[in-house]
C-alpha positions in Angstrom: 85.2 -15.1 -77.5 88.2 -17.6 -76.6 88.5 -19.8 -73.9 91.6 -18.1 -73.4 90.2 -14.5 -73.7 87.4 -15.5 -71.6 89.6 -16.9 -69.0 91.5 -13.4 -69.3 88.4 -11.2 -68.6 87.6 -13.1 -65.7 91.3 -12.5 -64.6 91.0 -8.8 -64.5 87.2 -8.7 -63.2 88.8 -10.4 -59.9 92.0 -8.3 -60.2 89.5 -5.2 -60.4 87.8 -6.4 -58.0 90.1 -7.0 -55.1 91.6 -3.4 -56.3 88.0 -2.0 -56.0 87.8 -3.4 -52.1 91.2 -2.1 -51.4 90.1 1.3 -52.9 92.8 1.8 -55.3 91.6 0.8 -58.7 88.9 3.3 -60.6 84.9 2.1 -60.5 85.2 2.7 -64.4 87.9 0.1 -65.2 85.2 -2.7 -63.5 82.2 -0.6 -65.6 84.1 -1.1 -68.8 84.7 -4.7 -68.3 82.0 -6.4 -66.2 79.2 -8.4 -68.2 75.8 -6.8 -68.4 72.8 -8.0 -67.6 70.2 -7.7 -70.6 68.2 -4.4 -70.1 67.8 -1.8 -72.5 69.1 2.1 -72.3 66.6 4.1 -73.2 67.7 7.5 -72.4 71.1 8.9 -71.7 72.4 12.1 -70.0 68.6 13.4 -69.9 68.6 16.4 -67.2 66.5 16.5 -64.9 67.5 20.5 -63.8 69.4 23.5 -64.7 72.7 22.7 -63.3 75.5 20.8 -64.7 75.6 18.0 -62.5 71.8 16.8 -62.6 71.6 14.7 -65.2 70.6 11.4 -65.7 70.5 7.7 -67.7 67.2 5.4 -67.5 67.2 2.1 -68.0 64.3 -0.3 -69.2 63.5 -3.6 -69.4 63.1 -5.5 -72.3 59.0 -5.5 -72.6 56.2 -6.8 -75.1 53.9 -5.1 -76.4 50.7 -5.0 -73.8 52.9 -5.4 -71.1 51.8 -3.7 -68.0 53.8 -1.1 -66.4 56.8 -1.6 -64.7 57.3 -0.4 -61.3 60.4 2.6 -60.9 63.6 2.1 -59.2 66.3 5.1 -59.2 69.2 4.1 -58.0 71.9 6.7 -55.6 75.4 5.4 -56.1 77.7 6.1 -53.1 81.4 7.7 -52.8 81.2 9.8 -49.4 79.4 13.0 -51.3 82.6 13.5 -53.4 83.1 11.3 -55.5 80.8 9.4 -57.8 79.2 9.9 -61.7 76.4 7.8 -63.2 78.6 6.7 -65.8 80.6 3.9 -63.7 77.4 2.3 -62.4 75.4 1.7 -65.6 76.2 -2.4 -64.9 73.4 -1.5 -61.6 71.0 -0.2 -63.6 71.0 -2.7 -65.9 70.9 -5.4 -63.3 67.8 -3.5 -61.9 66.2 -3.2 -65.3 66.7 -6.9 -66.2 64.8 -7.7 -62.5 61.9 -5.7 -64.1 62.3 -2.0 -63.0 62.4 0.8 -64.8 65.9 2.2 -63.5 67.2 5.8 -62.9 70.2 6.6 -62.5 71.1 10.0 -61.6 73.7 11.9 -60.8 73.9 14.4 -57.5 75.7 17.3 -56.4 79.3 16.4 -54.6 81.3 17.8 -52.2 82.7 20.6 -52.2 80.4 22.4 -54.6 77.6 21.1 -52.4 77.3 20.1 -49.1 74.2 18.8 -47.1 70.9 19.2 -48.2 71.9 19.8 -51.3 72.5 16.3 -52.6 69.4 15.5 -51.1 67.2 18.2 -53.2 69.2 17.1 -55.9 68.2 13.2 -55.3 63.9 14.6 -54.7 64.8 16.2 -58.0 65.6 13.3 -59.6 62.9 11.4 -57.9 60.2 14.3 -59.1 61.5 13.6 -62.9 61.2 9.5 -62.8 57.4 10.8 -61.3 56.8 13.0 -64.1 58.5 10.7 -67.2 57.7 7.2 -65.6 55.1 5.9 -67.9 57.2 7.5 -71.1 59.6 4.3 -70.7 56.9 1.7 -69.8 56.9 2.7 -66.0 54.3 3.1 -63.3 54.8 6.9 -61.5 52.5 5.3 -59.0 55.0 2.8 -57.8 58.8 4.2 -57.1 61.2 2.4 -54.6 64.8 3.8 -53.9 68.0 2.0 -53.3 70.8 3.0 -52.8 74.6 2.1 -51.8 77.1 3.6 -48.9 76.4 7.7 -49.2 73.7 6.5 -52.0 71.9 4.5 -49.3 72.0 7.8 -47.2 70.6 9.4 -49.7 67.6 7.4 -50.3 66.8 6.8 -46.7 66.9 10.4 -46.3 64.2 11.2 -49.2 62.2 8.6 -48.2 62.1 9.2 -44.4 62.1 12.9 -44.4 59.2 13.9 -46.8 59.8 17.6 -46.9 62.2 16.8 -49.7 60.0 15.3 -51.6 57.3 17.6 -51.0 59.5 20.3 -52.0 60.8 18.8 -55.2 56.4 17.8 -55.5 56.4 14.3 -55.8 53.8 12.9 -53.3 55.3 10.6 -51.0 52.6 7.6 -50.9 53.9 7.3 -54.6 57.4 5.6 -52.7 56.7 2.1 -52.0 59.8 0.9 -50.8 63.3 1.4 -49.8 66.5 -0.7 -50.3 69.8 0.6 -48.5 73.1 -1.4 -48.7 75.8 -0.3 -46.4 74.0 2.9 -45.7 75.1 5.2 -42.6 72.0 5.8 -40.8 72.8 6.9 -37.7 76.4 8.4 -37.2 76.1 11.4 -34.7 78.5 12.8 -33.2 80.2 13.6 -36.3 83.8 12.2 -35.4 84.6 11.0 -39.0 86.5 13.4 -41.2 84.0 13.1 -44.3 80.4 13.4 -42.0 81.9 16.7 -40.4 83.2 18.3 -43.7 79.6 17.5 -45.4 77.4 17.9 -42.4 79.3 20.2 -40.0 77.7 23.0 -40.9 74.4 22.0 -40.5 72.1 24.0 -37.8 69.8 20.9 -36.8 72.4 17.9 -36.3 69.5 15.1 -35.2 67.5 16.3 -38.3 70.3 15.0 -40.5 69.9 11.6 -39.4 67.7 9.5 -41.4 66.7 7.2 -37.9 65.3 10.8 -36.9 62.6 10.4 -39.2 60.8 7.1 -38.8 57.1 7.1 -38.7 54.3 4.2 -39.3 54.0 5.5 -42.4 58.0 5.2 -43.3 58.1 2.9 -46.4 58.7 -0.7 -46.1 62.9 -1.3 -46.1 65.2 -3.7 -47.2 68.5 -3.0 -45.7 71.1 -4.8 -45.6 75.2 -4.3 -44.3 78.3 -7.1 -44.6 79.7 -8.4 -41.2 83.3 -7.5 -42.5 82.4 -3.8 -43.3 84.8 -1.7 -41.8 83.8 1.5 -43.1 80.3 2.1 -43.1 79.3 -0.2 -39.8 76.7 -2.7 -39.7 75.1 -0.7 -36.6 73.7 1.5 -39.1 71.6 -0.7 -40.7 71.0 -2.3 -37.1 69.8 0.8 -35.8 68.0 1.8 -38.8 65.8 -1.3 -38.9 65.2 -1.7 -35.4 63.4 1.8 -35.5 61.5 0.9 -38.2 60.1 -2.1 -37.0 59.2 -0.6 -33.7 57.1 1.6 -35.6 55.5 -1.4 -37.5 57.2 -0.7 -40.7 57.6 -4.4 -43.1 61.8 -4.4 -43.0 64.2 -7.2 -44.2 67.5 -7.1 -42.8 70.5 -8.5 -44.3 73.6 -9.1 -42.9 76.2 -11.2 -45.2 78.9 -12.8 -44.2 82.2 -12.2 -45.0 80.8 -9.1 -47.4 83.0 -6.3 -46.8 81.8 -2.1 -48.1 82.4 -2.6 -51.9 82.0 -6.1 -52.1 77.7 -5.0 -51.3 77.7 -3.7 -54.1 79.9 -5.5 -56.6 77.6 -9.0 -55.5 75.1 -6.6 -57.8 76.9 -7.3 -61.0 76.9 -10.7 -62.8 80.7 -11.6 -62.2 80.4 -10.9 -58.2 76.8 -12.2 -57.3 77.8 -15.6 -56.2 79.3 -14.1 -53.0 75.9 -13.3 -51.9 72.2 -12.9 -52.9 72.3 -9.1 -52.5 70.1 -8.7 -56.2 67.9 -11.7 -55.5 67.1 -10.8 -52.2 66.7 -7.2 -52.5 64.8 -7.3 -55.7 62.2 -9.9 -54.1 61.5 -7.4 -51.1 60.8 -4.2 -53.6 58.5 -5.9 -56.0 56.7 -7.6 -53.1 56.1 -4.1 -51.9 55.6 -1.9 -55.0 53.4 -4.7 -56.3 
């Protein structure tokens, strides 16, 4: 490529970019045109259960032969449970992948076809396939962390905190090592936002849809992290969240970064935006630390 056509792709990254942060620029436009990192698909729109939406894309890293197992990341992307497809986040799971996990990336049921539990069965679902097809793509079943990002990071908490999902779906929850939230909402009762009382208004147990309502010794070590300039998922979350966890003696890294607003969390994943802050690095340390 140019100089000049390089100069132009770095041009629109930031362009979709600052559109992306002010929420009126499409997640695919910034999937199509951000670098990768070097990871290899191996499987692509695999389902993982009988209904439209559950399906799934793993990514792998690029291994030699005698190479031990690789340790299992799947990956919730956000979007309030509406909005959200697999498709626009593949730059993630490559960035996972090229830090050495085996990456799954599923999809999840979204409001309004599904409201809470739902999207969490869906996610223990998806958690019960990496289980059960791990080692087919050089992964450890034995060793799963989840991250996730904004509703994603709900998501995960919620699987990982509350075990009846995945005791339900039958993976056994020892085989989670770790947890990685970004701009996750925790801890948000009473439901006064718009989105949390369309999705969770109709549940019958409000506390039990908490993820902070779940914390135990036995809760999985957590990275979580939030931005100090996050306006719409707010760094009490991850305060609260972590606080809990570490009165219970749970291992947990907390991030804040400065100047890091909601989108930017997750855009300082991909190569173009990871100068702003050490979100991969950082994260990616705590998880292998923990899944060994």
């Amino acid at each position: 490529m140019s100089e000049t056509g390089r100069l132009t792709r770095r041009l629109s990254l930031a362009a979709v970019g600052a559109a992306l942060t002010a929420a009126c620029a499409p997640l695919s436009l910034f999937a199509a045109l951000t670098p990768k990192d070097p990871a290899a698909r191996q499987a692509r729109n695999v389902a993982f259960g009988p209904q439209p939406h559950q399906r799934l894309d793993v990514f792998g890293p690029h291994r030699a032969k005698g190479d031990a197992p690789a340790p299992v990341a799947v990956f919730f992307y956000g979007g309030s449970w509406d909005t959200g497809r697999r498709q626009d986040y593949g730059w993630v799971g490559q960035a996972l992948a090229s830090r050495g996990f085996v990456t799954v990336l599923p999809d999840y049921g979204l409001y309004p076809q599904v409201r809470y539990p739902g999207f969490l069965q869906d996610g223990a679902q998806a958690v019960r396939w990496a289980q059960d097809h791990a080692a087919e793509f050089g992964g450890d079943p034995n060793r799963i962390v989840l991250v996730g990002h904004s509703a994603g990071a709900y998501n995960a908490a919620m699987i990982a905190l509350d075990t009846r999902y995945l005791k339900a779906a039958g993976v056994d929850p020892k085989h989670i090592r770790a947890l990685g939230g970004l701009s996750g909402p925790y801890d948000f009762l009473p439901l006064t936002d718009p989105i949390a009382e369309r999705t969770f208004g109709e549940a019958a147990d409000l506390p039990g849809t908490q993820p902070t309502s779940f914390v135990t010794k036995d809760s999985p070590p957590a990275f979580l992290a939030t931005g100090d300039a996050d306006t719409m998922v707010f760094p009490k979350n991850t305060v609260k969240l972590a606080a809990k966890l570490r009165a219970a003696g749970v291992p947990v890294e907390e991030e804040h970064y400065a100047g890091v607003d909601h989108v930017r969390m997750v855009l300082a994943l991909s190569r173009p935006f990871r100068g702003r802050a050490p979100v991969l690095q950082q994260l990616t340390d705590f998880l292998h630390a923990h899944a060994g």
